[in-house]
C-alpha positions as CSV (number, residue, x, y, z in Angstrom):
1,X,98.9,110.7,63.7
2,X,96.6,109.6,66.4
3,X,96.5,111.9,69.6
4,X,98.2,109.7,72.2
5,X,99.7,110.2,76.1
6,X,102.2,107.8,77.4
7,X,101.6,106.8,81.3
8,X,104.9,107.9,83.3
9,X,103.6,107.4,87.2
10,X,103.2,104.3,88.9
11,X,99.9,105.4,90.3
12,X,97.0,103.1,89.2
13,X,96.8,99.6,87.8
14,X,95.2,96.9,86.0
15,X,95.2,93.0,85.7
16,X,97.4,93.0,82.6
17,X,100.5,92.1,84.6
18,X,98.7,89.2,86.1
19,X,98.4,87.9,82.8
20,X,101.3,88.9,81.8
21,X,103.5,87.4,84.4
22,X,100.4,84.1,85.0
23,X,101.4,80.5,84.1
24,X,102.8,80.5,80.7
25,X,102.8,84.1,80.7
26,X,101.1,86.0,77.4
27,X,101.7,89.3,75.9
28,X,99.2,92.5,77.5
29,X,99.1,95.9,75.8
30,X,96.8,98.4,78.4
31,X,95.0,101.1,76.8
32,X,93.2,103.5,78.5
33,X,90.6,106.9,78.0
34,X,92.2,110.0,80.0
35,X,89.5,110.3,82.6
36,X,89.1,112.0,85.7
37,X,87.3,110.9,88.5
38,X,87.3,107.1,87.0
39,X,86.5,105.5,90.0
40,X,83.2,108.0,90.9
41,X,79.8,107.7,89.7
42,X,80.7,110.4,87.3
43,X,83.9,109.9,85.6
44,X,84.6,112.8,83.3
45,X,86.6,112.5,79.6
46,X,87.0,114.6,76.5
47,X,85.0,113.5,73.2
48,X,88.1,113.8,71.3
49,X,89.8,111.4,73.6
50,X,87.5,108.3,73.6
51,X,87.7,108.8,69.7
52,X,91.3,109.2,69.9
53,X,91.4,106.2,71.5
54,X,89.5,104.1,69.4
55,X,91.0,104.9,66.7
56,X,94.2,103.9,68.1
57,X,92.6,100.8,68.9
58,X,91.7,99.8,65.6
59,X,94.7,100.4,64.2
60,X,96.6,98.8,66.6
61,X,94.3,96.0,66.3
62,X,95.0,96.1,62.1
63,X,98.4,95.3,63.1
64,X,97.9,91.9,64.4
């Protein structure tokens, strides 16, 4: 299986609820790299992570 973490805080977000909840509304899936210090000059993540994740992102995208 692919590597994965699910997000439990509230801390954080994104635009996919604005999409989601937007005019006619449409379906969001958010996935994200483990990184620390994102919103620096120098955001730090694992190798293994970024490939974790695209691999989950091509197989999720293999789905539909």
């Amino acid at each position: 299986g692919i590597p994965c973490q699910v997000k439990r805080g509230v801390t954080g977000g994104n635009d996919a609820g604005m999409f989601q909840r937007g005019a006619a509304g449409a379906r969001t899936v958010v996935l994200s790299v483990p990184c620390r210090y994102i919103h620096s000059g120098s955001g730090v993540a694992k190798l293994n992570d970024i490939q974790a994740q695209y691999s989950l992102a091509d197989a999720f995208l293999k789905q539909y």
